[in-house]
N, CA, C and O of each residue as an XYZ file, in Angstrom:
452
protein
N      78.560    100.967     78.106
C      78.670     99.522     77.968
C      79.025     98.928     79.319
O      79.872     99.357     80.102
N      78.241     97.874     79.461
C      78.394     97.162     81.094
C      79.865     96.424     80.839
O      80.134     96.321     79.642
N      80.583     96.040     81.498
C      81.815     95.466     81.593
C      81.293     93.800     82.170
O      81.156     93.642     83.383
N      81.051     92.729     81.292
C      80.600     91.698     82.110
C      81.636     90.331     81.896
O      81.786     89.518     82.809
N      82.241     90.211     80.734
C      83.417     89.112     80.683
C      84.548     89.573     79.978
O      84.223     90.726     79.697
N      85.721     89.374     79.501
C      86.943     89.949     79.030
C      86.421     90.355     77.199
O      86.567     91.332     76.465
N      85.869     89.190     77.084
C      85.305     89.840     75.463
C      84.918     91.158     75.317
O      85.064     91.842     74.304
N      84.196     91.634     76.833
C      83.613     93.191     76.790
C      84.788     93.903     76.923
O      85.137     94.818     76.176
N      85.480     93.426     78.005
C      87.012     94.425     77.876
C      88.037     94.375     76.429
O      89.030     95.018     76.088
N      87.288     93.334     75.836
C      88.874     93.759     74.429
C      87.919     94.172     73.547
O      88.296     93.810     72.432
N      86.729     94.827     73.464
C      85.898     95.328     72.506
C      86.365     96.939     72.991
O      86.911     97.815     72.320
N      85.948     96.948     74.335
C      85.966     98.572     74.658
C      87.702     98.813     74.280
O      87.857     99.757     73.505
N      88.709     98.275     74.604
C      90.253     98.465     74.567
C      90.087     98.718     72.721
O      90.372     99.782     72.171
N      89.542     97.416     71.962
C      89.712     97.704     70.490
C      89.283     99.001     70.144
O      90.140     99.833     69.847
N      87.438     99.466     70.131
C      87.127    100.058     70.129
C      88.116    101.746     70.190
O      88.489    102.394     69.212
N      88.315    102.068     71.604
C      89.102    102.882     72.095
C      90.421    103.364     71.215
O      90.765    104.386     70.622
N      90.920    102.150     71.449
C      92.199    102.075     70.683
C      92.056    102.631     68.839
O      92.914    103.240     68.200
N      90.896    102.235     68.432
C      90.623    102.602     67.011
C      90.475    103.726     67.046
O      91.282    104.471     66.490
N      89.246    104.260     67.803
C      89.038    106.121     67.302
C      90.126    106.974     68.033
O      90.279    108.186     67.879
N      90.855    106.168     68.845
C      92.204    107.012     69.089
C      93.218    107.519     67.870
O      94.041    108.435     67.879
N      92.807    106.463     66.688
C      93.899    106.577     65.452
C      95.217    105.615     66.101
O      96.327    105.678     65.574
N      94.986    104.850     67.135
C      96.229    104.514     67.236
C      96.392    102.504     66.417
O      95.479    101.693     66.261
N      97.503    102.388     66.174
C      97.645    100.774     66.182
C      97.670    100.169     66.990
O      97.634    100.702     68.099
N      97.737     98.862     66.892
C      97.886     97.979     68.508
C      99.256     98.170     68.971
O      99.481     98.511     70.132
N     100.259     97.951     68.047
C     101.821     98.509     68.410
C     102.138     99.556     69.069
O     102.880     99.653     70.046
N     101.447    100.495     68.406
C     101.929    102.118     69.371
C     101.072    102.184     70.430
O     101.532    102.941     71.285
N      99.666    101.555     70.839
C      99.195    101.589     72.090
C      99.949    100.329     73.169
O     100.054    100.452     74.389
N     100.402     99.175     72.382
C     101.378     98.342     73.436
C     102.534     99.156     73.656
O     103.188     98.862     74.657
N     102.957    100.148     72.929
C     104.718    100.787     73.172
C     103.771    101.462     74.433
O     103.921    101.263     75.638
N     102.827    102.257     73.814
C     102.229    103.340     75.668
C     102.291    102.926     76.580
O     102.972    103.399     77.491
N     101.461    101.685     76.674
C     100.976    101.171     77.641
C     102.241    100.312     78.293
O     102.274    100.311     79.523
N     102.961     99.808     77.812
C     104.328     99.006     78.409
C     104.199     97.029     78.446
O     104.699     96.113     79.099
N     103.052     97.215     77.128
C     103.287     95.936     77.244
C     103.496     95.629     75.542
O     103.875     96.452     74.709
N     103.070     93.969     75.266
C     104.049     93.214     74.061
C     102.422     94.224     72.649
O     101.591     95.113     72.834
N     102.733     93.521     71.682
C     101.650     93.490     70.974
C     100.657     92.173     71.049
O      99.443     91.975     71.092
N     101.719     91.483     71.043
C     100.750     90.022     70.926
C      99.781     90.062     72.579
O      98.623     89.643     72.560
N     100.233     90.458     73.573
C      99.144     90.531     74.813
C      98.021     91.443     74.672
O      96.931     91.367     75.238
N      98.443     92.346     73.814
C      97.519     93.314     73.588
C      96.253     92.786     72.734
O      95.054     92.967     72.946
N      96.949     92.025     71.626
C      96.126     91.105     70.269
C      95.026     90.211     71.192
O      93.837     89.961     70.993
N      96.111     89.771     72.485
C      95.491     88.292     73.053
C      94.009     89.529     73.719
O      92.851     89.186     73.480
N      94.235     90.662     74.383
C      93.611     91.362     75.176
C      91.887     91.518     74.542
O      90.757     91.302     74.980
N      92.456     91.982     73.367
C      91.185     92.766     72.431
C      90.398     91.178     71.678
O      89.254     91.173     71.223
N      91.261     90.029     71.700
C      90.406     88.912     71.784
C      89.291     88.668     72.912
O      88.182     88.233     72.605
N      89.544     88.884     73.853
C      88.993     88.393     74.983
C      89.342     87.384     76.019
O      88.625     86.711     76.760
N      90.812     87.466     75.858
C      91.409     86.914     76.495
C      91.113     86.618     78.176
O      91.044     87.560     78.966
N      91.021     85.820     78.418
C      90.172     85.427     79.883
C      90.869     85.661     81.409
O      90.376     86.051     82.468
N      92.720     85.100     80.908
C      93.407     85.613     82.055
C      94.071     86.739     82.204
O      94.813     86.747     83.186
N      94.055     87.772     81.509
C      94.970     88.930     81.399
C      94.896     89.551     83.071
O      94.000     89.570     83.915
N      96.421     90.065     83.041
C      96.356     90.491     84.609
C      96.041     92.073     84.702
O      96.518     92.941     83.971
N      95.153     92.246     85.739
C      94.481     93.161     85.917
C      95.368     94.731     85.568
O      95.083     95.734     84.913
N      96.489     94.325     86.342
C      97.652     95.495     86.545
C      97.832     96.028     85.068
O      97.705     97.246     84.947
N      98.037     95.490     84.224
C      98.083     95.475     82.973
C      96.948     96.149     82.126
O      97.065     97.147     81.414
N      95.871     95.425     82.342
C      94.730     95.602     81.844
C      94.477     97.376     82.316
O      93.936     98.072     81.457
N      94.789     97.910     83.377
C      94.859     98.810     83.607
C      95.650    100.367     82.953
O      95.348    101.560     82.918
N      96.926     99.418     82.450
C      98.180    100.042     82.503
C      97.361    100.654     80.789
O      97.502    101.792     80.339
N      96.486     99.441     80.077
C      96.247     99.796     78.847
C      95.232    100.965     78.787
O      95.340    101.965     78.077
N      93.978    100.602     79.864
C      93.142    101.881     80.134
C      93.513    102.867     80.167
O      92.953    103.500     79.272
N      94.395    103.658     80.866
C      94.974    104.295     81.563
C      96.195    105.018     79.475
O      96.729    106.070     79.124
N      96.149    104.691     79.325
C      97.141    104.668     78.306
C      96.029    105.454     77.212
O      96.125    106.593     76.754
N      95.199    104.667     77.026
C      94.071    105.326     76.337
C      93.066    106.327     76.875
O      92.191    106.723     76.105
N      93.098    106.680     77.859
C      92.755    107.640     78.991
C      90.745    107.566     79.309
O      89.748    108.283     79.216
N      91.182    106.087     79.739
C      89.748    105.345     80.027
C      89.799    105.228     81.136
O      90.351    104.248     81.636
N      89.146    106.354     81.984
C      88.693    105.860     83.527
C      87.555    105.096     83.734
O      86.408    105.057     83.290
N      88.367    104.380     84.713
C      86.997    103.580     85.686
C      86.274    103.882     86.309
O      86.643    104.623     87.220
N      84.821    103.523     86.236
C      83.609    104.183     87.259
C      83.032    103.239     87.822
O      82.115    102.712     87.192
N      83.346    102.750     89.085
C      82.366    101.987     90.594
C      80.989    102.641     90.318
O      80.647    103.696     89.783
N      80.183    101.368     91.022
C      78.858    101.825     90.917
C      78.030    101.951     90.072
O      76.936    102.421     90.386
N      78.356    101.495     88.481
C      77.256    101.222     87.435
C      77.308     99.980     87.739
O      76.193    100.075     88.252
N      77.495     99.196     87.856
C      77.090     97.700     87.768
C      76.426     97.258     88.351
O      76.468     97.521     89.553
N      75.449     96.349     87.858
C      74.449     95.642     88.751
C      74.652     95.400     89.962
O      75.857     95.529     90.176
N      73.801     94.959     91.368
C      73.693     94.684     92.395
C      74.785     93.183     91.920
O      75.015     92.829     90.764
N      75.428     92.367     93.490
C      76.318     91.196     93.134
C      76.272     90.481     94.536
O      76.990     90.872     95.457
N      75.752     89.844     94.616
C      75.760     89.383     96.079
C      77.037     89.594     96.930
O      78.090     89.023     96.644
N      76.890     90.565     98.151
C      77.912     90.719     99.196
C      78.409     91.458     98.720
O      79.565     91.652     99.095
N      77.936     92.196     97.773
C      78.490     94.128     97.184
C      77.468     95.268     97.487
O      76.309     95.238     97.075
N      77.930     96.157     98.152
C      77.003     97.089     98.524
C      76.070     97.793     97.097
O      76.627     97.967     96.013
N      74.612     98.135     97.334
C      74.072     98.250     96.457
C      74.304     99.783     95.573
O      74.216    100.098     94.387
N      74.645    100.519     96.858
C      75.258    102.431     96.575
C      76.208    102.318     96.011
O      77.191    101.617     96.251
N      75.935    103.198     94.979
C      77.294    103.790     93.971
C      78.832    104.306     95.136
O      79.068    104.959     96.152
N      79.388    103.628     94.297
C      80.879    104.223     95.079
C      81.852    105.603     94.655
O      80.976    106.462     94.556
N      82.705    106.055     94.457
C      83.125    107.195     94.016
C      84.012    106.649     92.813
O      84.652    105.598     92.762
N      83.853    107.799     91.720
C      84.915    107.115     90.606
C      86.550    107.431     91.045
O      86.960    108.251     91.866
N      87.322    106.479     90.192
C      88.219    107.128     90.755
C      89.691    106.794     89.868
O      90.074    105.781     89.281
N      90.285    108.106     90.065
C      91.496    108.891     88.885
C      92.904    108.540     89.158
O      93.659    109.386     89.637
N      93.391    107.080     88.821
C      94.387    106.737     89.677
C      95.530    107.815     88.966
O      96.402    107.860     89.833
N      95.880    108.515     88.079
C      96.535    109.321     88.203
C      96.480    110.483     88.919
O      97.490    111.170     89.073
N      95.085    110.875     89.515
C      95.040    111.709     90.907
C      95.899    111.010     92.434
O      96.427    111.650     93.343
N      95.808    109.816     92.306
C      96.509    109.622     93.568
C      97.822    109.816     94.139
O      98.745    110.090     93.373
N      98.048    109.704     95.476
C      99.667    110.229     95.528
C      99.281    109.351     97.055
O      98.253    108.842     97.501
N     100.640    109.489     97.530
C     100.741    109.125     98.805
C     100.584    110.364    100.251
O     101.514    111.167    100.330
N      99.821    110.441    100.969
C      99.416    111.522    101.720
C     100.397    111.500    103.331
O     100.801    110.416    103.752
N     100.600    112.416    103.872
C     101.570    112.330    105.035
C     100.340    112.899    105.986
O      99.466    113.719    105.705
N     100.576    112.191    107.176
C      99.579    112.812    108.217
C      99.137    114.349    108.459
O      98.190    114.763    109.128
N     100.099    115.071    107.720
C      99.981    116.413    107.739
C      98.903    117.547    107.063
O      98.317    118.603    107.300
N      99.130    116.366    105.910
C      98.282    116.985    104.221
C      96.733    117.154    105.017
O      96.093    116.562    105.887
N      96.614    118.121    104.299
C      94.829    118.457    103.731
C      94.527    117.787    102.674
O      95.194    117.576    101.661
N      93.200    117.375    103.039
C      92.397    116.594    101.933
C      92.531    117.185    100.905
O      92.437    118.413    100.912
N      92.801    116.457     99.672
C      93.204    117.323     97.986
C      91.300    116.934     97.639
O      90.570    116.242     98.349
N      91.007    117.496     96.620
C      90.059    118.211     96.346
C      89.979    116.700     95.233
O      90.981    116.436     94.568
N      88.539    115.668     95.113
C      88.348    114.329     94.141
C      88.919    114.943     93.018
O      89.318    116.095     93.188
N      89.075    114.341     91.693
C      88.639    114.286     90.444
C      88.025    113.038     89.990
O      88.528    111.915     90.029
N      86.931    113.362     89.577
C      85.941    112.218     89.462
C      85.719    112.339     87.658
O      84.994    113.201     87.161
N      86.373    111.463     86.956
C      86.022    111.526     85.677
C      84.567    110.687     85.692
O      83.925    110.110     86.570
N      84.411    110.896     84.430
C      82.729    110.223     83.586
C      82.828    109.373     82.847
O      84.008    109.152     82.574
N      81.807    108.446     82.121
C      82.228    107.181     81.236
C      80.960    107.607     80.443
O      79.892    107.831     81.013
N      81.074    107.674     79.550
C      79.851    107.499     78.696
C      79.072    106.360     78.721
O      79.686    105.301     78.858
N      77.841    106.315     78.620
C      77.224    104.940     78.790
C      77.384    104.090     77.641
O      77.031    102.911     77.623
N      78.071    104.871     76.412
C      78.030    103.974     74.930
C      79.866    103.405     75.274
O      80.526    102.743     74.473
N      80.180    103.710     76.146
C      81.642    103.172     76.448
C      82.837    103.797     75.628
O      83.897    103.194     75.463
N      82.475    105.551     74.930
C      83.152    106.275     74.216
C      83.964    106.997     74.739
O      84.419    107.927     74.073
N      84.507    106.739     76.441
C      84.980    107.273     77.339
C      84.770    108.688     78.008
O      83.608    109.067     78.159
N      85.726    109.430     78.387
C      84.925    110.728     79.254
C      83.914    111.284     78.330
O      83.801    111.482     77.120
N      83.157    111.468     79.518
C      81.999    112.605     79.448
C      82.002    114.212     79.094
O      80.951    114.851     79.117
């Protein structure tokens, strides 16, 4: 599923959230936010803040993948790398490059691959 206005994001969050078996309550306790933002979320709520919006992905263990989306004027047209913000860490000039983890999205928006 293309991600194109917030209605698409509180379908995939509902969605998600359903075949997880979970309620909206016990995925707002995960995720660290109210129920009612969550309610407002899976409406299609227009301003939800990103950080958040994340915190819920991430909760339901929905990675993000750069690079399916259409061309956008003043966006490069090449796929970018996906990417596992629970892979990240903070690196010291010392470290060796750690090795990607690049999760998958299903194209029906049923999450990893």
């Amino acid at each position: 599923m293309q991600i194109r206005t917030p209605q698409d994001i509180g379908a995939i969050v509902r969605e998600s959230r359903q075949q997880a078996g979970l309620d909206q309550a016990e995925l707002a306790r995960r995720a660290g936010v109210s129920r009612q933002w969550l309610v407002e979320v899976e409406r299609g709520k227009p301003r939800a803040e990103i950080g958040l919006i994340l915190r819920v992905f991430n909760a339901l263990g929905l990675p993000l993948q750069s690079g399916s989306a259409p061309y956008v004027a003043g966006v490069a047209e090449t796929p970018g790398p996906d990417i596992d913000p629970s892979s990240m860490r903070h690196a010291s000039p010392d470290d060796e490059p750690a090795p990607a983890r690049l999760p998958q999205w299903h194209a029906d928006g049923r999450g990893r691959a």
